[in-house]
Backbone bond lengths (Angstrom), bond angles and torsions (degrees), N, CA, C in turn:
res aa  C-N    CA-C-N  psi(-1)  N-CA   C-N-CA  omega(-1)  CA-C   N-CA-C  phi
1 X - - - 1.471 - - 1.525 109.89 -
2 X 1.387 111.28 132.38 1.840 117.96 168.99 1.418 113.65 -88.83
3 X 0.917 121.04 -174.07 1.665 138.02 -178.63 1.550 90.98 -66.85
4 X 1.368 126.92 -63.72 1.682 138.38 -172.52 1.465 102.91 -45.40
5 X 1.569 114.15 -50.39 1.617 108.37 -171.81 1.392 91.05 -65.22
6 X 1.536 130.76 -69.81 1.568 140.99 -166.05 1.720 107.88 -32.61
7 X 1.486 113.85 -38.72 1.431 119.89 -163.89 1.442 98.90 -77.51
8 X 1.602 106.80 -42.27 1.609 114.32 179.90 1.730 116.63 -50.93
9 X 0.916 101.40 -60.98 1.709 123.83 -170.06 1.846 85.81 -63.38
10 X 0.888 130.78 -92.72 1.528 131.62 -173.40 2.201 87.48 -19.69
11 X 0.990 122.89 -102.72 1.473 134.89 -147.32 1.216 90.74 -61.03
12 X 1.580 152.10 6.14 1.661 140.54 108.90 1.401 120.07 -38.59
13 X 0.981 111.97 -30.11 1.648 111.44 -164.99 1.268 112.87 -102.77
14 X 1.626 125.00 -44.62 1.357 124.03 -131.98 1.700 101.23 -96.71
15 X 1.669 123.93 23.79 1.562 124.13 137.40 1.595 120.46 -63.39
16 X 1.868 105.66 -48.29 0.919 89.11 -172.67 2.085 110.31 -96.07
17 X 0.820 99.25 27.17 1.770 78.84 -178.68 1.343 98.25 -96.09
18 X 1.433 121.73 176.64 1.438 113.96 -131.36 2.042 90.61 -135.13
19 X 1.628 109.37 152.04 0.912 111.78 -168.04 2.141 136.60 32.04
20 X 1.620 106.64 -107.54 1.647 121.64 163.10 1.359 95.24 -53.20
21 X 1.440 119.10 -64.04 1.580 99.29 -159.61 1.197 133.61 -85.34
22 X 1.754 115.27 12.89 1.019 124.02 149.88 1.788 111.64 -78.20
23 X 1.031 133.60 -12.31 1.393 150.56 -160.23 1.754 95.45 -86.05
24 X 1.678 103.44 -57.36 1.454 119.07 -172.38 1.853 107.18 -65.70
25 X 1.434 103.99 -18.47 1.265 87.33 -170.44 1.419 108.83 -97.63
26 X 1.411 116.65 -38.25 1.290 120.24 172.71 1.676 114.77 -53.28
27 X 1.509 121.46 -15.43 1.507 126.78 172.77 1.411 105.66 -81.03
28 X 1.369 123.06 -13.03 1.374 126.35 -174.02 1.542 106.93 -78.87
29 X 1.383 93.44 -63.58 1.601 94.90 -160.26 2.159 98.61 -72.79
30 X 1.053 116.41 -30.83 1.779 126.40 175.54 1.798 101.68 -54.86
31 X 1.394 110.22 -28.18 1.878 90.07 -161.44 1.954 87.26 -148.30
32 X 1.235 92.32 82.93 1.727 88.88 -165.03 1.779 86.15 -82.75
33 X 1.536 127.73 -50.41 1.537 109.16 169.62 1.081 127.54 -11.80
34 X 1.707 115.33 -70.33 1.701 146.26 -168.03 1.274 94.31 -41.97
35 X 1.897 122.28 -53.40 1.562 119.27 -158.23 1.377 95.05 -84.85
36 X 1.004 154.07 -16.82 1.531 141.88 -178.99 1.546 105.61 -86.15
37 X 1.158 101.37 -28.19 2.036 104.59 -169.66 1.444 108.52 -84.11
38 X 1.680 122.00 -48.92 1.487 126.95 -118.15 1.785 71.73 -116.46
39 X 1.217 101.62 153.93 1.542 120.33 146.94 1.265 127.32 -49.45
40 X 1.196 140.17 159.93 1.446 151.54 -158.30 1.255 88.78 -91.11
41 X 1.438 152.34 -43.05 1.368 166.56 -139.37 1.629 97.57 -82.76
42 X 1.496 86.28 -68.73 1.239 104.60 -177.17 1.410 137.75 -55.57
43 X 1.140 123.52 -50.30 1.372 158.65 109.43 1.836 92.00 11.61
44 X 0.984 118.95 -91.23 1.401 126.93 -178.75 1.385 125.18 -37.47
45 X 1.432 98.75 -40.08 1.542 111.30 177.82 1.500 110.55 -69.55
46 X 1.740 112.66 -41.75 1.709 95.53 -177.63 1.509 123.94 -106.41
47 X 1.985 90.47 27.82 1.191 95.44 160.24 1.363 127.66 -101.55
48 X 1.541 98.00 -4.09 1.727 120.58 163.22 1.643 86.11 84.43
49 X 1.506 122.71 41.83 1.740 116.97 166.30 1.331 106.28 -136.49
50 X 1.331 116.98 176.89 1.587 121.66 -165.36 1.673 91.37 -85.70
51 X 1.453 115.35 164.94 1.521 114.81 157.98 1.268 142.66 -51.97
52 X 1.574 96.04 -43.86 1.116 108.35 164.60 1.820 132.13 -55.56
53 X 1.461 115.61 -3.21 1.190 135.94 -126.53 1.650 89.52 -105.30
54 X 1.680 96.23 -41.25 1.597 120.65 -177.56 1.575 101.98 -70.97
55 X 1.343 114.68 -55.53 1.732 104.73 -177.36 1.757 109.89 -46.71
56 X 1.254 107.57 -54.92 1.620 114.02 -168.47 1.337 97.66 -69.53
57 X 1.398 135.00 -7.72 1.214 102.04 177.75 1.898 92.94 -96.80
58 X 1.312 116.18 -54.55 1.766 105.10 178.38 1.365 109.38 -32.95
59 X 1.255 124.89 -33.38 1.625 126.89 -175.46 1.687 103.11 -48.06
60 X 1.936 88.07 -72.90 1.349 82.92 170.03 1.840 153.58 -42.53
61 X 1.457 100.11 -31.02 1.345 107.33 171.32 1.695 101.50 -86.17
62 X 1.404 118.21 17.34 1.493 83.41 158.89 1.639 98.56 113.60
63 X 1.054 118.26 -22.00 1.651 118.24 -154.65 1.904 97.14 -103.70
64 X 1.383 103.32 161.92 1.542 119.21 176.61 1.738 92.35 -66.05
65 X 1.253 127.65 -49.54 1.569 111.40 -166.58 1.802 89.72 176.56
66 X 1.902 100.69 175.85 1.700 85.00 -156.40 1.649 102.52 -96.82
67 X 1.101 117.67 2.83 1.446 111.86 152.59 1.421 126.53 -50.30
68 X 1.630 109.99 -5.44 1.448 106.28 161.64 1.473 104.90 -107.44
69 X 1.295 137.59 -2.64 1.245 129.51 168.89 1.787 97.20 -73.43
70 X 1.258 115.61 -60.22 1.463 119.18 177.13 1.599 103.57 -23.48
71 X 1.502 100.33 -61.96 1.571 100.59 -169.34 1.290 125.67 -65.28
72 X 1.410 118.32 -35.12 1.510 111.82 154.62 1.247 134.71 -67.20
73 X 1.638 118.48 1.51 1.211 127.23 166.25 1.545 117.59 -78.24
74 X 1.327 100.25 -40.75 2.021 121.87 -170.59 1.300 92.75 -68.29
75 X 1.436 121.50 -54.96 1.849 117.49 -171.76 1.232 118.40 -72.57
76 X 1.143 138.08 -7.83 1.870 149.77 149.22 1.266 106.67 -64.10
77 X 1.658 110.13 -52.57 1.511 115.86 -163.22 1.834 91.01 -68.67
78 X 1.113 138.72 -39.34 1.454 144.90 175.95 1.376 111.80 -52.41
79 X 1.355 98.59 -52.57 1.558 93.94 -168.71 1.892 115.09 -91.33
80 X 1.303 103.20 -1.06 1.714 109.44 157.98 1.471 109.48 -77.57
81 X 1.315 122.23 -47.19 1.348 138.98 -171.14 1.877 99.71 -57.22
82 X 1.290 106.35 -44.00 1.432 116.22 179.88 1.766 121.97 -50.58
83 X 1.455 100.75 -50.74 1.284 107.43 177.60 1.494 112.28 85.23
84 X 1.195 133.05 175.96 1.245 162.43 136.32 1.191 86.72 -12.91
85 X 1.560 120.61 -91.12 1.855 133.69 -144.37 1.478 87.25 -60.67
86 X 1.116 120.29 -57.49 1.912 134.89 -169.16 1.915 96.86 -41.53
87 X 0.933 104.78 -58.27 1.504 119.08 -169.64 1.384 106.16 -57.14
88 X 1.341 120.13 -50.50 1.866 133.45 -164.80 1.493 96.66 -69.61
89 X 1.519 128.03 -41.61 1.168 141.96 168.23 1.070 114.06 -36.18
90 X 1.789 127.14 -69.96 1.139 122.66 177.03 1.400 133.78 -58.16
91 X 1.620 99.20 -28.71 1.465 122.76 -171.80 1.353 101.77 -79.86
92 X 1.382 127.52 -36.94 1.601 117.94 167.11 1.435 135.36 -70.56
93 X 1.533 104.42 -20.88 1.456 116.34 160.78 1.635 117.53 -85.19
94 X 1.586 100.20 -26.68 1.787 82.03 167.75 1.527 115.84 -100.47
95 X 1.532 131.85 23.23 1.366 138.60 160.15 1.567 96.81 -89.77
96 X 1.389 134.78 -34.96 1.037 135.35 -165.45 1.475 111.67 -74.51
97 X 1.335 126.81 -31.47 1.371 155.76 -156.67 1.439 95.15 -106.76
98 X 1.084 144.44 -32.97 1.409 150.41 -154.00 1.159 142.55 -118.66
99 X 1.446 90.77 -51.94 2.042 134.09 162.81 1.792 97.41 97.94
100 X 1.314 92.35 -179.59 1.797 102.04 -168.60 1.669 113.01 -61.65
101 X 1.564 104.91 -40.72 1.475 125.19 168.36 1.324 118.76 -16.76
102 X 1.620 83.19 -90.44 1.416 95.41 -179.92 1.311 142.33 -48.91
103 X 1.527 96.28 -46.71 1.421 121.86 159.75 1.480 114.58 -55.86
104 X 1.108 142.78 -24.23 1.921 154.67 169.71 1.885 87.73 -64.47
105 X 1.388 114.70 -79.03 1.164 117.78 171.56 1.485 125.20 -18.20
106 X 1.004 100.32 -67.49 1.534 113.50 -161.99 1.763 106.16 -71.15
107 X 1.315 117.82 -37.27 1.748 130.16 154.48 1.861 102.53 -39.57
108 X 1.470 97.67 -76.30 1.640 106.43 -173.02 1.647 108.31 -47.48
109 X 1.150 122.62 -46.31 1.238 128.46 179.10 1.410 114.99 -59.87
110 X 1.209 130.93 -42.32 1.609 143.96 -178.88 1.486 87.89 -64.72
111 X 1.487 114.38 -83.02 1.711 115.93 172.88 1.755 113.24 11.15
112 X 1.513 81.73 -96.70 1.303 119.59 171.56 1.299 107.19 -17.85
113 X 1.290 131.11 -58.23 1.782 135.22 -145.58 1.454 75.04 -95.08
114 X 1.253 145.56 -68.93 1.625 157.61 -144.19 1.536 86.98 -49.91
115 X 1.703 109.17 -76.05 1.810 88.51 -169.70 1.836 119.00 -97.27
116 X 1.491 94.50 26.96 1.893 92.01 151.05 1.369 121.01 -81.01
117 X 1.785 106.43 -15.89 1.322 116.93 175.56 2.314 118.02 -60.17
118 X 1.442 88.69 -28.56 1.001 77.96 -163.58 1.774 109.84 -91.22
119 X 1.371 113.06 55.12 1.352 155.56 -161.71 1.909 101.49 -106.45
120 X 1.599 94.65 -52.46 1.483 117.84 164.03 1.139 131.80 -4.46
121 X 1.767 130.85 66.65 1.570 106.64 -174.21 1.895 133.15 -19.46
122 X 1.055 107.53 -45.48 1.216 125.80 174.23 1.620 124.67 -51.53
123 X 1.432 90.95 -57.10 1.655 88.19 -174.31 2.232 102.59 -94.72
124 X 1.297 96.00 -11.91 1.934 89.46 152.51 1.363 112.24 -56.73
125 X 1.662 126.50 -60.16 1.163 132.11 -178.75 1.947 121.81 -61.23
126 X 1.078 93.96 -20.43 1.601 101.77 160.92 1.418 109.15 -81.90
127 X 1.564 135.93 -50.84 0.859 118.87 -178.07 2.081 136.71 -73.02
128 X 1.301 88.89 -8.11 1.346 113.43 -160.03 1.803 88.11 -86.63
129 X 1.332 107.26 -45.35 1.464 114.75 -176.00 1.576 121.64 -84.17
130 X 1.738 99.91 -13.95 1.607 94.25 150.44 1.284 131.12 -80.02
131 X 1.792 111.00 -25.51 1.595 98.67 -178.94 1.366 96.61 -71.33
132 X 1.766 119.27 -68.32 1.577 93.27 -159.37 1.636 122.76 -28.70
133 X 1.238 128.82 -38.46 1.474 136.17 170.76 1.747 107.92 -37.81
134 X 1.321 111.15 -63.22 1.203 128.94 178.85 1.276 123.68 -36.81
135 X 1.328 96.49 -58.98 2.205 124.04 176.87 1.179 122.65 -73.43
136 X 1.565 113.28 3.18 1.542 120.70 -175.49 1.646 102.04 -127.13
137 X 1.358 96.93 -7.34 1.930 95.23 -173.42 1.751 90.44 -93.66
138 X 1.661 100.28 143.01 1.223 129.89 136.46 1.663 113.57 3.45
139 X 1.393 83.01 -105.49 2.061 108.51 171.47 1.444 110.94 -99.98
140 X 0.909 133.39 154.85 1.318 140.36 115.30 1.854 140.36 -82.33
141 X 1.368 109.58 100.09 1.394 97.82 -178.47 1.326 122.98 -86.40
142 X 1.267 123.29 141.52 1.844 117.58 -168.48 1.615 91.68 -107.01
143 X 1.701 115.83 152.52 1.438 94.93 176.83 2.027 80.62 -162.32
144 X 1.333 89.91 97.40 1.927 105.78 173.95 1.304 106.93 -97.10
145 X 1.178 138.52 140.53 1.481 139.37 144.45 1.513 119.42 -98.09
146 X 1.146 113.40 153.24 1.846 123.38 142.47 2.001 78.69 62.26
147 X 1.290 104.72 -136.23 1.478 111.90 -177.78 1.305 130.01 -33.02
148 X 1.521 96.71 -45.16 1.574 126.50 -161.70 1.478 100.78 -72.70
149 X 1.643 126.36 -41.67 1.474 141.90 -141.70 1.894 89.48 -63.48
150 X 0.849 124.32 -53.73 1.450 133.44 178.67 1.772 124.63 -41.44
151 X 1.452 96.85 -41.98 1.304 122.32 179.51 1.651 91.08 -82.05
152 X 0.850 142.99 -61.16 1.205 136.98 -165.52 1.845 113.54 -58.88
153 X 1.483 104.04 -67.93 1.400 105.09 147.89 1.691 134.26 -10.85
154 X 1.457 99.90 -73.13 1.274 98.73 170.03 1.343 124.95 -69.95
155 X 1.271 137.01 -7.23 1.639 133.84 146.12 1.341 110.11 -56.60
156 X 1.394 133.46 -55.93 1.372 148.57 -131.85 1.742 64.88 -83.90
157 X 1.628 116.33 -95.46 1.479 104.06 -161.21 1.498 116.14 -35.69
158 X 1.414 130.92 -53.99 1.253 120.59 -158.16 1.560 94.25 -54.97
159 X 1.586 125.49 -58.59 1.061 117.27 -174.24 2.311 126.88 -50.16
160 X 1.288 106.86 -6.85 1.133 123.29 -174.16 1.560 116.20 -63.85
161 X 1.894 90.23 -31.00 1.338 79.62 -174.58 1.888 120.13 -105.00
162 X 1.666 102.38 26.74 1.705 116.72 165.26 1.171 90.34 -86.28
163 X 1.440 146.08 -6.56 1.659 106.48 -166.71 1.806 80.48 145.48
164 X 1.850 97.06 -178.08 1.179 125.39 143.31 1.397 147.93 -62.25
165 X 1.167 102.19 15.48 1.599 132.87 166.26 1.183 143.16 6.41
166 X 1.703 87.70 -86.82 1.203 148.65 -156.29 1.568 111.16 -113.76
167 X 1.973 102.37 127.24 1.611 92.05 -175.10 1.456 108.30 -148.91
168 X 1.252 117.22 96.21 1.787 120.83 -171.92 1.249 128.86 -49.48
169 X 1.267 124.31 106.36 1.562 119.90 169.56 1.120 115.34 -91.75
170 X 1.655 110.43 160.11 1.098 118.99 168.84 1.723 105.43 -155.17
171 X 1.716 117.91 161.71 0.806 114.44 -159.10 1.838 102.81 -106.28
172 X 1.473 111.39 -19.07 1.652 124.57 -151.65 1.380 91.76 -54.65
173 X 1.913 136.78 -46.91 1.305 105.28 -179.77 1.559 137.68 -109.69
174 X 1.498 94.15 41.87 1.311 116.67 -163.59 1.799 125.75 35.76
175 X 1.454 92.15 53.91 1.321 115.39 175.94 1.615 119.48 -155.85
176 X 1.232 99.32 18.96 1.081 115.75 -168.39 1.671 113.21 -81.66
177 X 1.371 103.64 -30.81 1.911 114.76 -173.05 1.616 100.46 -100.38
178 X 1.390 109.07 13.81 1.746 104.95 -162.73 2.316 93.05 -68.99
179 X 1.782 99.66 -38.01 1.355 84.84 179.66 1.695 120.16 -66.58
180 X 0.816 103.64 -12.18 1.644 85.70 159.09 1.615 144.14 -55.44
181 X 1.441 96.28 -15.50 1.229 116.79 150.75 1.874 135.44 -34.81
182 X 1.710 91.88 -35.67 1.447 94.13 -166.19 1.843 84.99 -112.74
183 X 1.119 123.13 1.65 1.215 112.57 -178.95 2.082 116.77 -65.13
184 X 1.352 104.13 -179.93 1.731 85.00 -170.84 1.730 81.15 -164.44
185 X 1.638 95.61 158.30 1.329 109.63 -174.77 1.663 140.75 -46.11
186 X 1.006 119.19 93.52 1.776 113.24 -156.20 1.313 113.81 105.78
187 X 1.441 124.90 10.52 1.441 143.82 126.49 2.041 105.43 -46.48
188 X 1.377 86.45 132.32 1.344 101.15 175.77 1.480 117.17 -124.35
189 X 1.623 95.66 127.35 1.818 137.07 -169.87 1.482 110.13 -79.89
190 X 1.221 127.11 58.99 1.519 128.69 179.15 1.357 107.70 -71.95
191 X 1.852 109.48 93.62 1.774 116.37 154.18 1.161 111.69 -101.46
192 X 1.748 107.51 153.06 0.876 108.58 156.74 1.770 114.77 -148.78
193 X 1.328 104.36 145.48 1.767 116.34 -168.77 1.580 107.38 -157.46
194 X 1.581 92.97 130.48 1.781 85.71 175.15 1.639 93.57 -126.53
195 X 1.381 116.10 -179.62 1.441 130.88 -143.57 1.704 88.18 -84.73
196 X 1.314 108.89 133.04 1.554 137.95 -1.49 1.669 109.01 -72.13
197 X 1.142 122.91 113.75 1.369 140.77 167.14 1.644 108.71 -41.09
198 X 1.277 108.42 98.12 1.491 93.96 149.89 1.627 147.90 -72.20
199 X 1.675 102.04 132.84 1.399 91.31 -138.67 1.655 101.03 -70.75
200 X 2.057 120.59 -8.44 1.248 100.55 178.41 1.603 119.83 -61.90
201 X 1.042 94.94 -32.89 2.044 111.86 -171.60 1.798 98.39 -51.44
202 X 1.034 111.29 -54.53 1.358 121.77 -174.59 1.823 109.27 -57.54
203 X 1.228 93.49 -62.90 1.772 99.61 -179.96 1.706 113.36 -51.66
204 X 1.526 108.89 -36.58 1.215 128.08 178.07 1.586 122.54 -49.55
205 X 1.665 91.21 -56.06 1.734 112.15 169.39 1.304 116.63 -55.12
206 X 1.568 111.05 -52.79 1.742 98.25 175.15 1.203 124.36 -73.70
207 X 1.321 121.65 -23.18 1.726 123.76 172.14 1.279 101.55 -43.45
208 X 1.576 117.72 -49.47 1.551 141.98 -165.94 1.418 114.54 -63.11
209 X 1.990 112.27 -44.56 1.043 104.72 171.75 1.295 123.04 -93.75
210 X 1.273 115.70 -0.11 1.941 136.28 177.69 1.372 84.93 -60.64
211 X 1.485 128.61 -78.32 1.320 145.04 -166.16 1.706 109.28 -45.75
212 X 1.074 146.15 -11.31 1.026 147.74 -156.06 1.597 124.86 61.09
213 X 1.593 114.83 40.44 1.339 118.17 160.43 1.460 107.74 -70.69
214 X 1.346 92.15 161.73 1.962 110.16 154.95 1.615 105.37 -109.85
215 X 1.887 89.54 117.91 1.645 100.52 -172.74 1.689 106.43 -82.84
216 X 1.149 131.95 115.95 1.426 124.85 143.87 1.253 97.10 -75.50
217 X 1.732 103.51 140.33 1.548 124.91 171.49 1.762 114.72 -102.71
218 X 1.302 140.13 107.89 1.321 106.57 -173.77 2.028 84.51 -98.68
219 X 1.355 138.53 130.90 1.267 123.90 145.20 1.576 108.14 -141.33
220 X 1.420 103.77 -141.83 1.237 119.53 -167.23 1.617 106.33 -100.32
221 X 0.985 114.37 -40.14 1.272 112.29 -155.85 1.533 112.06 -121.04
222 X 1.445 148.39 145.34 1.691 140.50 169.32 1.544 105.65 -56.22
223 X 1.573 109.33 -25.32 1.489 105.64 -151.79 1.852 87.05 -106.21
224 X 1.179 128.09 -2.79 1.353 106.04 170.13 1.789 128.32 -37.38
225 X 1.349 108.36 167.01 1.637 98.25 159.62 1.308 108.76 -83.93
226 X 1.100 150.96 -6.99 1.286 132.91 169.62 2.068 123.20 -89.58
227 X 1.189 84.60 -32.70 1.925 94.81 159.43 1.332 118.09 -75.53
228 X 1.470 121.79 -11.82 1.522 96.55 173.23 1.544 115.53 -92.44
229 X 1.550 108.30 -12.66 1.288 129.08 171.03 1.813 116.12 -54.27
230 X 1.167 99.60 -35.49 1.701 110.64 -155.01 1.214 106.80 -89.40
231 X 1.584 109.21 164.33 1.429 104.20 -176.31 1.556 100.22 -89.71
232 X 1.521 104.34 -44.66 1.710 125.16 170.64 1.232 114.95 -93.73
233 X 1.575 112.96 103.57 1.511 104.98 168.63 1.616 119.04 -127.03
234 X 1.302 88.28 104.04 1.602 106.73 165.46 1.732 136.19 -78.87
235 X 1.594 92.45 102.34 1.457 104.49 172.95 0.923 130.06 -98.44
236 X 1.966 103.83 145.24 1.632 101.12 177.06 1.503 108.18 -146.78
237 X 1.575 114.71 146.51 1.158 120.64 175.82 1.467 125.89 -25.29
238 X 1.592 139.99 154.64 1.241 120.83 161.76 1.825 82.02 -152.81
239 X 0.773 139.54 26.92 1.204 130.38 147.30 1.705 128.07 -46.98
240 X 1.235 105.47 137.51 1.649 105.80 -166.43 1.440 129.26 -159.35
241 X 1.559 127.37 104.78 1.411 109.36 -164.89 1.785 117.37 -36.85
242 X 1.314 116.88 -10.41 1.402 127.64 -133.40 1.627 82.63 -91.45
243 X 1.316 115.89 164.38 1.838 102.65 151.72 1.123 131.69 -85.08
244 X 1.617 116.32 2.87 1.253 115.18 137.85 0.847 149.08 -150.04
245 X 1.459 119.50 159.27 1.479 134.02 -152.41 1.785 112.23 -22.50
246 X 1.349 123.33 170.80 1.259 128.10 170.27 1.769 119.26 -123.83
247 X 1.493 97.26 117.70 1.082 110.43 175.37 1.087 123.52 -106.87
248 X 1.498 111.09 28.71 2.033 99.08 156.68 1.665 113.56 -95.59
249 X 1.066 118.27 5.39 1.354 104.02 -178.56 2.027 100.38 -76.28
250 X 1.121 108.15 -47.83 1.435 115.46 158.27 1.180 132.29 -49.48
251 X 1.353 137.54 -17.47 1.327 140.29 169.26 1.504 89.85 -85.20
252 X 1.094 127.43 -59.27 1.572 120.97 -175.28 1.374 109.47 -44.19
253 X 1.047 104.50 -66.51 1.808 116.78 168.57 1.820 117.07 -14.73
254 X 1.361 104.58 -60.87 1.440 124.06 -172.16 1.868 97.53 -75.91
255 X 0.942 111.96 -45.29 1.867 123.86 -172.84 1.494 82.40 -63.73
256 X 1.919 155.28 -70.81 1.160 153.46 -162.26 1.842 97.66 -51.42
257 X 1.086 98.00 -59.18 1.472 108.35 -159.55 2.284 101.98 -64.28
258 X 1.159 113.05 -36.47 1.344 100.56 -174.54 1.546 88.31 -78.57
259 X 1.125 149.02 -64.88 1.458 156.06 -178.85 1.619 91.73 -28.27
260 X 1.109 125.91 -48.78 1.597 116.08 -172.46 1.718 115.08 -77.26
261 X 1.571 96.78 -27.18 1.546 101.83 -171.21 1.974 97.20 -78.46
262 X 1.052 96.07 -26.78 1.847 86.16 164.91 1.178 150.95 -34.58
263 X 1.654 71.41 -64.84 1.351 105.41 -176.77 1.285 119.22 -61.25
264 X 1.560 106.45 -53.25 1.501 124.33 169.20 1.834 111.40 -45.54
265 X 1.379 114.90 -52.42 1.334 111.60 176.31 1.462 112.09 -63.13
266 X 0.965 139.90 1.67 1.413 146.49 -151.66 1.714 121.75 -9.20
267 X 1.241 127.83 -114.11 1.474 105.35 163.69 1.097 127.46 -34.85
268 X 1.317 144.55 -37.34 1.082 142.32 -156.76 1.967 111.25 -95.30
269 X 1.390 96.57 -4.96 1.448 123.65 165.39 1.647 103.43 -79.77
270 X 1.104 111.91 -81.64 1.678 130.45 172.36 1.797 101.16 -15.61
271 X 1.193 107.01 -70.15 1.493 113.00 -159.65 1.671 98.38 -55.13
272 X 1.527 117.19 -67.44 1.260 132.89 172.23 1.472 118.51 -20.56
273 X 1.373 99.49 -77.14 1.610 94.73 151.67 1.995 147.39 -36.17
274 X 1.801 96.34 -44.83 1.474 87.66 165.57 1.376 112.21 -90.14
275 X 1.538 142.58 4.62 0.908 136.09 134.38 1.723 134.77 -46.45
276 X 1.340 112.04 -40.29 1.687 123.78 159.07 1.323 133.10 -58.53
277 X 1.595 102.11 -17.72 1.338 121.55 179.71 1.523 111.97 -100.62
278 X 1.019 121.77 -33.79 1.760 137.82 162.28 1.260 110.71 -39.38
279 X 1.643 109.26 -62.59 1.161 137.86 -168.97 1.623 94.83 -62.66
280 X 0.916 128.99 -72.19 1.609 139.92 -174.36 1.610 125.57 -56.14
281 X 1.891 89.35 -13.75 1.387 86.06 178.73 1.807 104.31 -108.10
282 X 1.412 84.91 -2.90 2.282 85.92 179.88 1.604 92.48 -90.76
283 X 0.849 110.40 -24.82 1.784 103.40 -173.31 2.041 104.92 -85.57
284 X 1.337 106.28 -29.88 1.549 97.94 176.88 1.507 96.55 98.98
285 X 0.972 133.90 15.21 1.532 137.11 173.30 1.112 114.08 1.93
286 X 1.449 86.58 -91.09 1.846 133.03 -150.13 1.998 92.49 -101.14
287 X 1.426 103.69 147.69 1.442 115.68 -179.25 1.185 126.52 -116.96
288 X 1.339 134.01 101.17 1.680 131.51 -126.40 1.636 81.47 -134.92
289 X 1.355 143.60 16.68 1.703 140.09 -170.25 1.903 84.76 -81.37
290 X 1.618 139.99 -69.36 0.878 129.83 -170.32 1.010 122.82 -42.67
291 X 1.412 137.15 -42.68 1.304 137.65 170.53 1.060 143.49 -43.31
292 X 1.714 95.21 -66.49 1.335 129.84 132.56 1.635 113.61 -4.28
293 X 1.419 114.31 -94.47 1.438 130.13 -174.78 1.557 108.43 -49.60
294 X 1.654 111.19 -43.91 1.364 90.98 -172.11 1.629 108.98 -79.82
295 X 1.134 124.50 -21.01 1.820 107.70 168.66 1.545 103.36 -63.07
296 X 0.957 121.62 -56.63 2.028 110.87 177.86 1.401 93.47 -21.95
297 X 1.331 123.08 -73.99 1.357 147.57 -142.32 1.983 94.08 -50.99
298 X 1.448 103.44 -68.18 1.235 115.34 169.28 1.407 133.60 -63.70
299 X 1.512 123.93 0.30 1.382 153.18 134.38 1.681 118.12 -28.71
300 X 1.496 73.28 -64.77 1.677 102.19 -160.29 2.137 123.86 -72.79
């Protein structure tokens, strides 16, 4: 388990845990620094609970005691502290130690486990409960930056072809959020940013939720600034031998979520669609001569 699973499982739980240790948990995910730095003692005190308060609650999530919550706090807090350069460092001494192979492997393999996760009763039920959200709003605005901008994109198109939907922001010429202007209450604010958080995405979201949007969050973490904003916040791994981060668990993410917003529209999905295809086939879109030629080929 990482800090991301630990943050997840805590902000599942911490309605129902009961009195202090609902107290202890809400200090967890609010001051994730404090738990990697501060003593268990300490920690307790400005969460206004006994010490003991912290063991029974790590108990509860599962753990030997919360000196391993501490510790999954310190090794996040390390590997933010690391950076990019910090990361390439390690990754060049363990390609060096290893060779490219293995190291390809061991990326694909992380991949791999990241979106078998989203298998997850939990985060199905997050996702299932963002499209209906999605299929009943007005607009949807998508708004990716830097890493994220791609992931966002590819919703906005997939979503392009239900309808008029769907509406891409961007921030690069500072005219990018001007359509928010025509947006209206119960309009839905689809960001997404994982750590390092960009701080436009973030500033963006609360304008969004100031205004009376409904925020879908896609990031990394429960405790991001953009998931505490949201009504739906969908997380996903981005952990990666690589130095950097991984963003296919998020493209998958967005590929579940338009597949659900379909569905939900149901006929009115269908039509939309053979309308996109009409359209694509009077304009000459798509280029079907290779295909084409090679069955002749295999004909023949």
């Amino acid at each position: 388990m990482d800090r991301a699973a630990l943050t997840d499982r805590i902000t599942r739980s911490v309605e129902t845990l009961p009195g202090q240790m609902g107290a202890a948990a809400r200090y967890v995910l609010e001051n994730p620094g404090d738990v990697a730095l501060l003593s268990m003692r300490e920690q307790a005190r400005r969460a206004g609970v006994q010490p003991w308060t912290m063991t029974r609650f790590a108990k509860r999530l599962g753990l030997e005691g919360y000196e391993e919550v501490r510790q999954l706090h310190g090794e996040a807090l390390k590997e933010q502290a690391l950076g990019f350069s910090g990361k390439a460092g390690l990754q060049v001494e363990r390609q060096r130690q290893t060779g490219g192979r293995v190291l390809a492997g061991e990326i694909a393999a992380a991949t791999g486990a990241h979106i078998s996760g989203f298998a997850d009763a939990g985060t199905l039920d997050v996702l299932a409960d963002a499209a209906r959200t999605m299929a009943a709003a007005r607009r949807v605005y998508c708004l990716g930056l830097r890493s994220s901008k791609p992931v966002a994109a590819h919703l906005a198109y997939m979503l392009s072809f239900l309808g008029e939907q769907p509406v891409a922001l961007d921030v690069a010429d500072g005219t990018g959020l001007d359509a928010l202007r025509f947006a209206s209450a119960g309009d839905v604010f689809f960001v997404t940013t994982v750590s390092p958080y960009t701080r436009a995405s973030v500033e963006a979201a609360r304008h969004a939720r100031d205004s009376g949007l409904v925020i879908v969050a896609l990031t990394d973490s429960a405790a991001s600034p953009v998931a505490v904003l949201a009504r739906h916040s969908i997380v996903v791994p981005t952990e990666s031998p690589s130095f950097f981060h991984s963003m296919a668990p998020a493209f998958v993410a967005v590929e579940i979520l338009a597949a659900l917003v379909a569905g939900e529209e149901g006929e009115r999905a269908l039509e939309a669609i053979a309308d996109a295809e009409r359209h694509f086939a009077a304009l000459r879109i798509h280029l079907y001569e290779h295909a084409a030629r090679t069955r002749r080929q295999e004909d023949q």
